[in-house]
C-alpha positions in Angstrom: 21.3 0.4 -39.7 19.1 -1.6 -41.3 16.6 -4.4 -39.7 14.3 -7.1 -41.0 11.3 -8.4 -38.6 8.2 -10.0 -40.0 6.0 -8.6 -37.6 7.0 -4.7 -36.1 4.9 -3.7 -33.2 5.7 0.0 -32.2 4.0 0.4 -28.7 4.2 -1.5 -25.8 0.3 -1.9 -23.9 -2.5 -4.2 -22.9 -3.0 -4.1 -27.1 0.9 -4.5 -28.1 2.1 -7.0 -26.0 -1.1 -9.1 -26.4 -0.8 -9.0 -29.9 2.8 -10.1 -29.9 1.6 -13.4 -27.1 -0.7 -14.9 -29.8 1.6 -14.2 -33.3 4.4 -15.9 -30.8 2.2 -18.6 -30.3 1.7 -19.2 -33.8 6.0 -19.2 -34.5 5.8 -17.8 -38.1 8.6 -15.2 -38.0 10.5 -13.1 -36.3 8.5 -10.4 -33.9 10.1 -6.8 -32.7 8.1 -5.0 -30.4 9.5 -1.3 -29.5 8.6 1.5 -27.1 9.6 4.5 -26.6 10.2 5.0 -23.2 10.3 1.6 -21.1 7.8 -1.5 -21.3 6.0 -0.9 -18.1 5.1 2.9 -18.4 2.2 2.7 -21.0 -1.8 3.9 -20.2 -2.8 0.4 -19.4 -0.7 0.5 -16.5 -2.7 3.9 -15.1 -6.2 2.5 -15.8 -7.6 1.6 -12.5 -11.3 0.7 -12.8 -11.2 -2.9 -14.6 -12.1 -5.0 -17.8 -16.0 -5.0 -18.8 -17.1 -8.6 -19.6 -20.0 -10.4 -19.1 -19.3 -13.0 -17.1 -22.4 -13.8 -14.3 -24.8 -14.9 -16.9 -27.8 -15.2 -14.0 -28.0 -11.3 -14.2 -26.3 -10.3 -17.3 -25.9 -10.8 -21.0 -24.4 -10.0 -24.4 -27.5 -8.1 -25.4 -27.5 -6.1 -22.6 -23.7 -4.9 -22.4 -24.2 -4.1 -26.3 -27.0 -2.1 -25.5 -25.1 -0.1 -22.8 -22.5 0.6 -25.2 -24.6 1.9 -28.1 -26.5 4.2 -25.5 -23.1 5.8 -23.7 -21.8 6.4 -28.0 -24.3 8.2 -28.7 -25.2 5.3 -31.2 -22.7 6.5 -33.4 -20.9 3.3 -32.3 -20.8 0.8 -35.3 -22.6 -2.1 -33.9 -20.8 -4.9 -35.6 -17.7 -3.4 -33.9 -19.7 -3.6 -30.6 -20.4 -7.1 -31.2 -17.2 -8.1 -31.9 -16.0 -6.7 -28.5 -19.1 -8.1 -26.7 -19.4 -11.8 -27.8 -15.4 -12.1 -27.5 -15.0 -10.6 -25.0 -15.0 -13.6 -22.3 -12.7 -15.9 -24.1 -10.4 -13.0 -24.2 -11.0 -12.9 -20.4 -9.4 -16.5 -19.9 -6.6 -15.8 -22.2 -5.9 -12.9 -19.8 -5.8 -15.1 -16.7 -4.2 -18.4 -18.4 -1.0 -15.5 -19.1 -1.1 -14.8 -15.3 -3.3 -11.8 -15.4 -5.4 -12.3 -11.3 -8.9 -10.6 -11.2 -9.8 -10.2 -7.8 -12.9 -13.3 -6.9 -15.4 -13.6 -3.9 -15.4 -16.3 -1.3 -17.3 -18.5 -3.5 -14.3 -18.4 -6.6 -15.8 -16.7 -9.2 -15.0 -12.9 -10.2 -16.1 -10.4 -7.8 -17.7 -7.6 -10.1 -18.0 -3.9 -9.8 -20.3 -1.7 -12.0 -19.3 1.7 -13.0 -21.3 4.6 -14.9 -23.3 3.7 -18.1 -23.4 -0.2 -17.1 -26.6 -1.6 -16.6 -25.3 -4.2 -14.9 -22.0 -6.0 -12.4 -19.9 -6.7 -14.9 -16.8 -4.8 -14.2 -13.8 -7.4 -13.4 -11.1 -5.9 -11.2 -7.8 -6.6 -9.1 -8.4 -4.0 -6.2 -8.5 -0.6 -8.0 -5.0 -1.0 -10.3 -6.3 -3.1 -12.5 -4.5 -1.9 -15.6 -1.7 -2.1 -13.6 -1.8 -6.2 -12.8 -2.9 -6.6 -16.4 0.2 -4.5 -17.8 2.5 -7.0 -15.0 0.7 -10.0 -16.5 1.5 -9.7 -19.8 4.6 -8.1 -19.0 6.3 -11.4 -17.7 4.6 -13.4 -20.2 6.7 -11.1 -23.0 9.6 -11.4 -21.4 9.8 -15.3 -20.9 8.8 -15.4 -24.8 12.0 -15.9 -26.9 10.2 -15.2 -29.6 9.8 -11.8 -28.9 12.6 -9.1 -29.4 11.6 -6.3 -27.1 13.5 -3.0 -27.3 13.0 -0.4 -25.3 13.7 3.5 -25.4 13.1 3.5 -29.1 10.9 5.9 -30.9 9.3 5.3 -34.3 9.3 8.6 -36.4 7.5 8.0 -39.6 5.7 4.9 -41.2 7.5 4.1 -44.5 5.5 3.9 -47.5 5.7 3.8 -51.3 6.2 8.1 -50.8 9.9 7.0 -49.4 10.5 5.3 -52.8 9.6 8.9 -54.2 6.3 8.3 -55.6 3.4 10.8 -54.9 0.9 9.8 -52.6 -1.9 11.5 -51.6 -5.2 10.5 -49.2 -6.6 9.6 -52.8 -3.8 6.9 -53.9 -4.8 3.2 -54.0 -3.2 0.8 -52.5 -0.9 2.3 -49.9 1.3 -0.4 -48.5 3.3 -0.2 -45.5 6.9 -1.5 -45.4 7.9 -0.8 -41.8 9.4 2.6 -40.1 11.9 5.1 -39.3 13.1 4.2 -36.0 15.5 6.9 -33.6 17.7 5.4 -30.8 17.6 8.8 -29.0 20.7 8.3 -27.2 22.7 8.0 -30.1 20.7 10.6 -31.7 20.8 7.6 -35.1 17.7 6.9 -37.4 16.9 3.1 -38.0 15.7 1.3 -40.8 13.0 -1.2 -39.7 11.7 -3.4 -42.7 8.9 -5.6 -41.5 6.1 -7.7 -43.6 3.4 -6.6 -41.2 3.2 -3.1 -38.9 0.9 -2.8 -35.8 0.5 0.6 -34.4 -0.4 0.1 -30.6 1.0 4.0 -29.5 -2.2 4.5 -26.7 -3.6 7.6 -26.3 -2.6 11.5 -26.8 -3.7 13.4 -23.8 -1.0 15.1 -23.3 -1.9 17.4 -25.6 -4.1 18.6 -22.7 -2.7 20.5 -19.9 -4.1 18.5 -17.2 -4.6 14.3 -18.6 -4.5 11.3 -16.4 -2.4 9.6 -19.0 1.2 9.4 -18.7 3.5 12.4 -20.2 4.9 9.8 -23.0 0.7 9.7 -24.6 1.8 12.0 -27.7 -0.4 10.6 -29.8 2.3 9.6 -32.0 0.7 6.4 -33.9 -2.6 9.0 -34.9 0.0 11.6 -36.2 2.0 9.3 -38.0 -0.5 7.2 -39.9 -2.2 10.7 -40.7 1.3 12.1 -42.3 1.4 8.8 -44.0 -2.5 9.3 -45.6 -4.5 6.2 -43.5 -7.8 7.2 -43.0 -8.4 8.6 -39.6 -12.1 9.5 -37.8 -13.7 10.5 -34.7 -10.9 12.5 -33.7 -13.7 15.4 -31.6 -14.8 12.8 -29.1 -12.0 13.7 -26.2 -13.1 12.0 -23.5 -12.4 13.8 -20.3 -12.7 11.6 -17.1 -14.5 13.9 -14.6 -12.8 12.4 -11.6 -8.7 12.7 -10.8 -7.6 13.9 -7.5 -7.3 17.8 -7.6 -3.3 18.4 -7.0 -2.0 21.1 -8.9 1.5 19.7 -8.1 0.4 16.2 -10.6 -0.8 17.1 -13.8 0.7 14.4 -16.3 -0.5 11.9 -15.0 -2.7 13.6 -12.7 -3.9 11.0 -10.2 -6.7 9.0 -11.4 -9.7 8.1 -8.5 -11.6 5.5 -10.5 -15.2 5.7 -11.6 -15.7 2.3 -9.4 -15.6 4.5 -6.5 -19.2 5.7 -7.8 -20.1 3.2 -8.5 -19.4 1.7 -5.1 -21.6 4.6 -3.7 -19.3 7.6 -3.3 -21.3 10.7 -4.5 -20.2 14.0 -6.3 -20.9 17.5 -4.2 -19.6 20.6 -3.7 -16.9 21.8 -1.3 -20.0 22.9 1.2 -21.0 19.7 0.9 -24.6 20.3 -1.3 -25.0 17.1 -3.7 -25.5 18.5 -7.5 -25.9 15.6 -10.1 -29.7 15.6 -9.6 -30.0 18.9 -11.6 -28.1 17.2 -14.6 -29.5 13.2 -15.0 -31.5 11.0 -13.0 -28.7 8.5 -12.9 -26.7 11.1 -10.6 -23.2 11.0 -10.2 -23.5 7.2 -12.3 -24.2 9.4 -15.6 -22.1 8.4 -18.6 -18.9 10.2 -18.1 -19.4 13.3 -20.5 -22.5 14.0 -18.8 -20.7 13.7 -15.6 -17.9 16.0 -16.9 -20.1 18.9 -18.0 -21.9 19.1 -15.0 -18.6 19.4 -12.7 -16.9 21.9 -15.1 -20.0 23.6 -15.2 -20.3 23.9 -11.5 -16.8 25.0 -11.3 -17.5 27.8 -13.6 -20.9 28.7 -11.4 -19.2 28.4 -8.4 -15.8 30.3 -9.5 -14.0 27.0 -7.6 -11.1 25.0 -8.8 -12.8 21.8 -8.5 -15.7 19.6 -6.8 -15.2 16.5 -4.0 -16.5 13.4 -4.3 -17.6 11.7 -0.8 -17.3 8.5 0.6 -17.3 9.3 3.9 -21.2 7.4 4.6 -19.2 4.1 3.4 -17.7 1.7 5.9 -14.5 2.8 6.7 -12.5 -0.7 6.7 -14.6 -1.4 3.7 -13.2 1.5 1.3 -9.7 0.6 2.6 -10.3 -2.6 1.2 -11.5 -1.6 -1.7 -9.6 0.9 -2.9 -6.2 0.6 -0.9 -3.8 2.5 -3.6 -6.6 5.7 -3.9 -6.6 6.0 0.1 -2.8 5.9 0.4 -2.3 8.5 -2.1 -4.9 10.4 -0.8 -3.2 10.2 2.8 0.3 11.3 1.2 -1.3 14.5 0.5 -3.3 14.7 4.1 -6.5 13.5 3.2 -8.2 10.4 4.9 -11.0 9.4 2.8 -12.6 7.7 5.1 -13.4 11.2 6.7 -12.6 13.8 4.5 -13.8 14.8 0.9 -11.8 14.1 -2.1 -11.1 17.1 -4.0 -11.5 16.1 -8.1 -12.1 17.6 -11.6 -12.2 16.7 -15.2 -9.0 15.6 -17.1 -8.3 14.3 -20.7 -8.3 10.8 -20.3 -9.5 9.0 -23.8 -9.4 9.3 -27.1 -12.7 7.3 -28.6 -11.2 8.5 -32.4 -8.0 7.4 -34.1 -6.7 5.2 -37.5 -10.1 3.9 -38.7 -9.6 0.2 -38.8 -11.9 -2.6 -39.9 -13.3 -5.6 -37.8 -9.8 -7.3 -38.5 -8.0 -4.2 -37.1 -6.8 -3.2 -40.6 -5.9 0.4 -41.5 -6.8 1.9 -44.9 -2.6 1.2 -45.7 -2.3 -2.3 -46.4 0.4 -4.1 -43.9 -0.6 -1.3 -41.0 -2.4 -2.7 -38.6 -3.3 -0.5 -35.3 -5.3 -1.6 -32.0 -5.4 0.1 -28.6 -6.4 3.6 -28.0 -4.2 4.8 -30.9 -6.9 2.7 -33.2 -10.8 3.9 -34.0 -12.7 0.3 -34.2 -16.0 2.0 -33.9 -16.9 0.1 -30.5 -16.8 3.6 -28.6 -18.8 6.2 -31.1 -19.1 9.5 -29.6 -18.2 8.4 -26.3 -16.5 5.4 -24.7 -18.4 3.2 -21.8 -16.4 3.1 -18.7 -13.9 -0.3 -19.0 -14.7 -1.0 -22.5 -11.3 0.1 -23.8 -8.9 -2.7 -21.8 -11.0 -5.5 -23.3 -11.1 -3.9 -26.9 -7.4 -4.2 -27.1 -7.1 -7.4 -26.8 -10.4 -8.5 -28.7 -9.0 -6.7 -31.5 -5.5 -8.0 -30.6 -6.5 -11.2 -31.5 -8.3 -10.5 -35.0 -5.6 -8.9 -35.8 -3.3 -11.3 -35.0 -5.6 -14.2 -36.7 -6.0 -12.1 -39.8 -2.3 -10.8 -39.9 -1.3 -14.5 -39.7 -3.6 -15.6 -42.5 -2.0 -13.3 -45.1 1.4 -12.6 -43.9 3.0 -15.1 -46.5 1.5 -12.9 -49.3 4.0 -9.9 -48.1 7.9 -9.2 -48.7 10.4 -7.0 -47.4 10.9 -4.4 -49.8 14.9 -3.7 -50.1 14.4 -0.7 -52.1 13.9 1.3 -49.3 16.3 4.3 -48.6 17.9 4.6 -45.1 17.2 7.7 -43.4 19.0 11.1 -44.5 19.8 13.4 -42.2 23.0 14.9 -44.0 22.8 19.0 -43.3 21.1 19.1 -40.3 22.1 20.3 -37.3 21.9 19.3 -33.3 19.3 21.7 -32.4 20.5 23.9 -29.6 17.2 25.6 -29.1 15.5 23.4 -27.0 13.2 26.5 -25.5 11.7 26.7 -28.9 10.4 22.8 -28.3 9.3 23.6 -24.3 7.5 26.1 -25.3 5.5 24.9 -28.1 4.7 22.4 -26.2 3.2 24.1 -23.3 1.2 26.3 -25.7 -0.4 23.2 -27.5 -1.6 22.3 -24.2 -2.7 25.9 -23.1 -4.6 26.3 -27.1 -6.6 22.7 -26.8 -7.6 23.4 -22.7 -8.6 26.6 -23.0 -10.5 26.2 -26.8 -11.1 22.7 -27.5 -12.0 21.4 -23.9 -15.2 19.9 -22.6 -17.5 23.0 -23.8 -16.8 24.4 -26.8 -17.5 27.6 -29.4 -17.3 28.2 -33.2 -15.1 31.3 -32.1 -12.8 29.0 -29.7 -12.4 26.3 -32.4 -11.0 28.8 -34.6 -8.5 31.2 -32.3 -7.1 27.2 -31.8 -6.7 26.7 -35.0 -5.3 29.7 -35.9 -2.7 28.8 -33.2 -1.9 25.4 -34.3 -1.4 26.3 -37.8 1.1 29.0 -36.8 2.6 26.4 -34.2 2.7 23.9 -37.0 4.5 25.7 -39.2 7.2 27.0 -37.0 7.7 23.5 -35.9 7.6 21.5 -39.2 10.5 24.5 -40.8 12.4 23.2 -37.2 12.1 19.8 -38.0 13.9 20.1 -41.3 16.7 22.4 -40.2 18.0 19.7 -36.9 18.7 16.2 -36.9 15.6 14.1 -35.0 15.5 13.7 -31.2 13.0 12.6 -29.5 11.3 16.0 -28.2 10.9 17.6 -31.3 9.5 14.2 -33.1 7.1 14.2 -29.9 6.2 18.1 -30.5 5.1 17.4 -34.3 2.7 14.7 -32.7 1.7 16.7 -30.4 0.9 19.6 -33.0 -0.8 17.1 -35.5 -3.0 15.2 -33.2 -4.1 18.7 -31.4 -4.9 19.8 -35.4 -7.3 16.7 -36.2 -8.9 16.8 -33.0 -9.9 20.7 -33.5 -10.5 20.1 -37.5 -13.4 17.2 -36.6 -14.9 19.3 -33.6 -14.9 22.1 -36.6 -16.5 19.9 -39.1 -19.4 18.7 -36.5 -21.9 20.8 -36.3 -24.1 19.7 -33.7 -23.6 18.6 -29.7 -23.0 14.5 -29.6 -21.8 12.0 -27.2 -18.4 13.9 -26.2 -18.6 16.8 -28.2 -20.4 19.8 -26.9 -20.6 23.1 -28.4 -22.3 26.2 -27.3 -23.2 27.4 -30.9 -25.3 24.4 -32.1 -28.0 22.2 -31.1 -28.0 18.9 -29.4 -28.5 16.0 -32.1 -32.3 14.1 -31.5 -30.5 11.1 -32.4 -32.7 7.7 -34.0 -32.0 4.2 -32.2 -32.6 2.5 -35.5 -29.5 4.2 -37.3 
């Protein structure tokens, strides 16, 4: 079948539904926004620490939080990116709240403020410690009482259509590559769509699951990376994985593995060893409040010293009623599994947790295909550089949500459906009935990129992965043309593409920066002024 939207959204986050809010808002065509699984299961939902905004102007200011930011990326960040984010960031705040979005306040009504690792200051808004969670509820309702807004669930986009589906040639070299909309499967019927749309947004989130152990929800493929690559927009940043160096140690959860925020630092908790012997002072002066990737190598690094499966982190000196209050959701779970934090240690360790690369946009959120638009984790703004700041991502989503939206809006009359476009062909192909083939590719993507392309890293790893993934690719992609498309194998050539980039730009950089770390070259003496 064929369908006609003016606006296609093809993800279903803080970034996607935000987006679709303010083109509603604006009533100039129809809006479609799919996902692939259902609306609610998306990272925002699994993001517990909070929103970073300045917001208590006695202490803090936009200088300040831009500062932080370009420290924590390595200053690889681009700055006009940062202050994008930055300056808009409050505005964006109230547009939250005024769609029912609640940020937990004080007695005296304003927001009560956390800080977490890198921040220089309490600017970290919060509601309890599931923030991503209310937001994702928020919005949620607010999409569903919008008539405006088709929503349709358990729908997976395959491929972005471009001019190369009306058989011209087009390389990473071509000008002009426009984007008419995409191949969309209804994996129950096991049936290819047609969506034709004047303007695409790619809001997919993130792709750790290309990791074997991610605190991002099985369904982060990295789909919108891998198919804006195939496609030939300009993607960047792609080695700066960004491993969170705190989920709750339970071999049982590994996607999502159980996030215990970096708030709880923040809030004193403090990182040690199962014998109890505190070990950030060896690392940074900051201690266990480093920047994440510092954070991250010194627990994996401990856990290769120690020859232990992970490290605890200890918030047992903190008022017990106190760190109930705080974090009620981290000390039930913790309880389900026996452990009363309040008394006992918290076993953690590293996970995939962000991807700071993606579809290089500009400040309007603007691929380098004309009509694609992406935001979210799927997107590479240039606000995180070589390593995001804790909380920076749910506020860049919908910054950029809204300049997209505003610039999208501002040229949409200038686009057409193009009715020359073929509907998909699948005539040949077969069900596949080798689903073991797919399981098992799968597993050894994430077994290749945990073992080789991890927090440390080595010329020699980089290559044995990408060996792997090449062979891995091409097994898959001869698959792909021999069965018709389901949803596993589509999620495999993601999988397999994403895993490729991020091993090709670790390759390509040749020095240790922000997330990246390498054995095998030196750390980069980086210049403020650049």
């Amino acid at each position: 079948m064929i369908y006609k939207y003016d606006f296609l959204i093809i993800g279903g986050g803080v970034a996607g539904m935000s987006y679709a809010l303010k083109i509603a808002r604006a009533k100039k065509g129809k809006i479609c926004l799919i996902c692939k699984s259902t609306l609610d299961e998306a990272n925002t939902k699994f993001a517990q620490g909070g929103v970073a905004s300045v917001t208590n102007l006695k202490i803090d200011n936009f200088e300040k939080h831009i500062e932080d930011t370009m420290i924590a990326g390595d200053f690889i960040s681009d700055r006009a990116a940062v202050e994008q984010v930055v300056r808009n960031a409050p505005a964006q705040i109230e547009e939250l709240v005024r769609w029912g979005v609640n940020f937990d306040r004080n007695d005296e009504g304003e927001f009560d403020l956390h800080r977490e690792g890198g921040h220089s200051e309490f600017r970290i808004l919060h509601h309890a410690d599931d923030t991503g969670a209310e937001i994702q509820r928020g919005l949620m309702a607010a999409v569903r009482a919008c008539p405006n807004i088709v929503v349709k669930e358990h729908h997976f986009a395959v491929e972005i259509i471009t001019q190369h589906h009306l058989g011209m040639e087009v390389t990473r070299r071509t000008p002009d590559i426009e984007c008419y909309g995409a191949y969309v499967l209804r994996p129950d019927e096991k049936k290819v769509d047609t969506y034709l749309s004047r303007v695409t947004l790619m809001c997919t989130g993130g792709c750790g699951a290309v990791y074997m152990m991610t605190s991002n929800p099985i369904i982060a493929t990295g789909d919108g990376e891998a198919m804006a690559y195939r496609a030939k927009a300009t993607v960047a940043d792609m080695e700066f994985v960004q491993f969170h160096p705190t989920v709750l140690y339970n071999p049982k959860e590994t996607h999502p593995a159980y996030l215990i925020t970096e708030a709880m630092r923040g809030y004193g908790g403090i990182l040690r060893l199962p014998n109890g012997e505190s070990f950030m002072e060896k690392y940074d002066e900051r201690l266990s409040l480093a920047p994440r990737d510092i954070v991250a190598r010194a627990i994996d690094k401990e856990m290769k010293i120690h020859g232990i499966d992970h490290v605890c982190l200890d918030v047992t000196h903190k008022d017990a009623e106190e760190t109930k209050h705080h974090f009620p959701n981290i000390y039930q779970k913790c309880l389900s599994i026996g452990i009363d934090i309040t008394k006992e240690y918290i076993p953690v360790r590293p996970a995939a947790h962000y991807m700071c690369g993606g579809i290089k946009v500009d400040l309007n959120g603007e691929s380098s295909i004309k009509r694609l638009y992406a935001i979210g984790e799927c997107s590479c703004t240039g606000l995180h550089g070589g390593n995001r700041l804790a909380s920076n991502s749910l506020i860049e989503a919908v910054v950029y949500a809204d300049a997209a939206a505003k610039h999208s809006l501002k040229h949409i009359d200038e686009y057409s459906f193009n009715d020359r476009i073929p509907e998909w062909n699948d005539e040949g192909t077969m069900t596949n009935e080798e689903k073991v083939l797919i399981t098992q590719s799968v597993k050894e993507v994430a077994e290749v990129m945990s073992n080789y392309v991890g927090i440390v890293r080595s010329d020699l790893r980089l290559k044995r992965a990408w060996d792997r993934l090449d062979l891995l690719y091409e097994e898959t992609e001869a698959l792909f043309k021999r069965v018709k498309a389901t949803r596993d194998i589509c999620e495999l050539r993601n999988l397999i593409n994403t895993a490729y980039l991020i091993t090709r730009w670790a390759i390509e950089r040749k020095e240790c920066r922000g997330l990246h770390f390498t054995i095998d070259h030196p750390h980069h003496a980086y210049d403020k002024k650049e």
